[in-house]
N, C-alpha and C positions, 0 to 999 in steps of 0.2 A: 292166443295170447292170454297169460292169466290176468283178472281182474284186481285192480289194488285192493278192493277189499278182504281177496284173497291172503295176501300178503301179509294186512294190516291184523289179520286173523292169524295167518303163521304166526308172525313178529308175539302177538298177544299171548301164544301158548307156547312159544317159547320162554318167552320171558317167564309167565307162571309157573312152570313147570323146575327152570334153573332156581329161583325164587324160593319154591317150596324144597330145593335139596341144599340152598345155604342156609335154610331154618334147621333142616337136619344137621346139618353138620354144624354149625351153632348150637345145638343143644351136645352134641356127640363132645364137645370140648369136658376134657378131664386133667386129672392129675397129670400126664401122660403130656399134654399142652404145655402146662405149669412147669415141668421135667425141661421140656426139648430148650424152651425159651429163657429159663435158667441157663441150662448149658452153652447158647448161645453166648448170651449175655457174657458170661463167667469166662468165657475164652481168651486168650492171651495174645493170639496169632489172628491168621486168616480161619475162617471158618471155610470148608474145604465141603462142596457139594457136588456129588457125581452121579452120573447115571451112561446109560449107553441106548442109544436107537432115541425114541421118542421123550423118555423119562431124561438122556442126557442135554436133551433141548430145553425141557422142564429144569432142569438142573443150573444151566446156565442163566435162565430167566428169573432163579432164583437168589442167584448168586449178582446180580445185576442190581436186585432190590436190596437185597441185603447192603450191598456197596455204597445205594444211592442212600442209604439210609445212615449211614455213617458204621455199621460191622464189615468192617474190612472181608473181601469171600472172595474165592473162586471155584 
């Protein structure tokens, strides 16, 4: 049986390690950011997100916030 400290020590460097790659990606924000979230914004309709297999799961999780957020998506 593993030890909670075990655990407590996974949990810790998991968490550090997700941590240090939303710092990356918070610095990686560009014009390109600025672009996509205008086009949102600026849309008329539904904003329409797709994918197929794993990405299409991601897609619908997206399309979900999008919704709860007040941009109408599917």
């Amino acid at each position: 049986m593993t030890k909670p400290e075990t655990y407590i020590a996974t949990g810790k460097r998991v968490i550090t390690e997700e941590s240090a790659a939303l710092s990356k990606l918070a610095d990686s924000l560009s014009q390109g950011f600025v672009d996509a979230v205008d086009a949102i914004l600026a849309s008329k309709g539904r904003v329409i997100v797709s994918g197929i297999g794993k990405s299409g799961h991601i897609a619908r999780k997206i399309a979900a916030t999008l919704a709860s957020t007040g941009t109408p998506a599917q």
